[in-house]
C-alpha positions as CSV (number, residue, x, y, z in Angstrom):
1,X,-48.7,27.1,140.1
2,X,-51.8,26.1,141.8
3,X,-54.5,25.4,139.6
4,X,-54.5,22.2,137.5
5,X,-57.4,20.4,139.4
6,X,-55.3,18.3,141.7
7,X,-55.0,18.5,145.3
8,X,-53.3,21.5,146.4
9,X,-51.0,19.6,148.5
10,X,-50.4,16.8,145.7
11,X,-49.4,19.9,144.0
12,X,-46.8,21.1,146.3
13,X,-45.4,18.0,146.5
14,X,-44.8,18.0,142.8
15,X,-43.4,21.2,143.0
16,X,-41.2,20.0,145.6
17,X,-40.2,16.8,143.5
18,X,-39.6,19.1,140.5
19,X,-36.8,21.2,142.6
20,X,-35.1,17.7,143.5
21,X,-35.3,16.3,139.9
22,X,-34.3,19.6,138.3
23,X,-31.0,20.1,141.1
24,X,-32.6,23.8,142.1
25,X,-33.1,21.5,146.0
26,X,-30.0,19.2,145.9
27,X,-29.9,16.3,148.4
28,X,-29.5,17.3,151.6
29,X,-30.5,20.6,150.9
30,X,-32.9,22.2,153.2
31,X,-36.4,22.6,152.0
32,X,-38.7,25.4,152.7
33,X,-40.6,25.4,155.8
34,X,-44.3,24.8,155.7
35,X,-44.8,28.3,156.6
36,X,-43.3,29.7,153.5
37,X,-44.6,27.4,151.1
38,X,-48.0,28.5,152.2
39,X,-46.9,32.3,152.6
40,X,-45.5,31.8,149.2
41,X,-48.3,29.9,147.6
42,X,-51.3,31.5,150.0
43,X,-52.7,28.5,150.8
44,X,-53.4,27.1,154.3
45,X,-49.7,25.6,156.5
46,X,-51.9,22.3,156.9
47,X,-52.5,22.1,153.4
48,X,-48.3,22.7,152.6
49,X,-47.6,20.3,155.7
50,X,-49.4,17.5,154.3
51,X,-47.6,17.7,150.9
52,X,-44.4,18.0,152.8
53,X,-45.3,15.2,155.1
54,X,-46.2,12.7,152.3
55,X,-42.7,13.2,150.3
56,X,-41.6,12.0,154.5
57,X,-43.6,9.1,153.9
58,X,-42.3,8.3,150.5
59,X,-38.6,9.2,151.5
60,X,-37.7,11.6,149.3
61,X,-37.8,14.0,152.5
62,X,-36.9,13.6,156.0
63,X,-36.6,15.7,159.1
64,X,-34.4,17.2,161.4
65,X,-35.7,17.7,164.9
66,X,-36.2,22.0,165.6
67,X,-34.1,22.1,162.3
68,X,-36.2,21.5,159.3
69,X,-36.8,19.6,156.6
70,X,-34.2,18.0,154.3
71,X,-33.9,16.3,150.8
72,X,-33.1,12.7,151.4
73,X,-29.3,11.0,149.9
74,X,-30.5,9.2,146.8
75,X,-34.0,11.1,146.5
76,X,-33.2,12.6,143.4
77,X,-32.4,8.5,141.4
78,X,-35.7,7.5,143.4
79,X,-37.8,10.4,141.9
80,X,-36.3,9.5,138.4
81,X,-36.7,6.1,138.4
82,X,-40.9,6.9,139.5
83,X,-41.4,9.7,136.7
84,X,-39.5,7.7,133.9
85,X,-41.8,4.3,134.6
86,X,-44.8,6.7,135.3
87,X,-43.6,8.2,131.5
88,X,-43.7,4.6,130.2
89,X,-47.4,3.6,131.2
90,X,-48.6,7.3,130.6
91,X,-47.3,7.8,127.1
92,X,-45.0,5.1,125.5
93,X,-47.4,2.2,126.2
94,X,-50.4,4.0,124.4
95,X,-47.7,4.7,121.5
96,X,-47.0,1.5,121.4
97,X,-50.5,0.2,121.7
98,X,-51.5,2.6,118.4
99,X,-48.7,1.4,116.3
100,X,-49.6,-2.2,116.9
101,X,-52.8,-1.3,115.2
102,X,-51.3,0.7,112.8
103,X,-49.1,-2.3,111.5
104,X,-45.9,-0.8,112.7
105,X,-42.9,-2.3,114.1
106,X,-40.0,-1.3,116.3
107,X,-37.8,0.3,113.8
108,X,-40.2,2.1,112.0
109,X,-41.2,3.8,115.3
110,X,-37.5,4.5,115.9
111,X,-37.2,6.5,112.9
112,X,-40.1,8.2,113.4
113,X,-38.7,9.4,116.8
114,X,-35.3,10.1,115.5
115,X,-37.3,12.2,112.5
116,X,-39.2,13.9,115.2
117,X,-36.1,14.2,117.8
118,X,-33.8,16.1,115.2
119,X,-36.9,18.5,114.5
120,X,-36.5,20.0,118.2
């Protein structure tokens, strides 16, 4: 998994985020320790901490004292709501943009979609 050119703890925290949005870490489930995300991922425990520790910041995480670290109640929504508005500015907004050039509107795009959408 790590390898795309991002920071290898921006990376586990993706990973991370992807276990909460995909229900494999339900909320307040326990995650794994820092220890075995780097054991796992052979990378240095600073480097997993510091993923971990920023999902704390952002509140998708939070911690229990000698126990661990656990998904937060209403982390999975939050997470959704970021990745579908991050969605919108990295892909439907450029879409959007090109068709405006294109001399498309609205319901031609629709159809296009529901053309491609059946395809899959």
């Amino acid at each position: 998994m790590m390898e795309d050119g991002k920071p290898l703890f921006q990376q586990i925290a993706e990973q991370i985020e992807g276990s909460i949005i995909d229900g494999s870490l339900p909320e307040e489930g326990q995650v794994p320790s820092t220890n075995e995300l780097a054991a796992f991922h052979r990378i240095n425990p600073a480097t997993a901490a510091k993923g971990v520790n920023q999902l704390v910041v952002d509140g998708v995480l939070y911690k229990r004292r000698g126990i661990g670290m656990f998904v937060s109640t209403g982390a999975r929504t939050q997470l959704l709501e970021r990745r579908r508005e991050e969605f919108a500015n990295q892909y439907i907004a450029p879409l959007l943009a090109e068709a405006r050039k294109l001399g498309m509107d609205p319901e031609q795009i629709k159809k296009m979609i529901d053309v491609w959408g059946d395809e899959s």
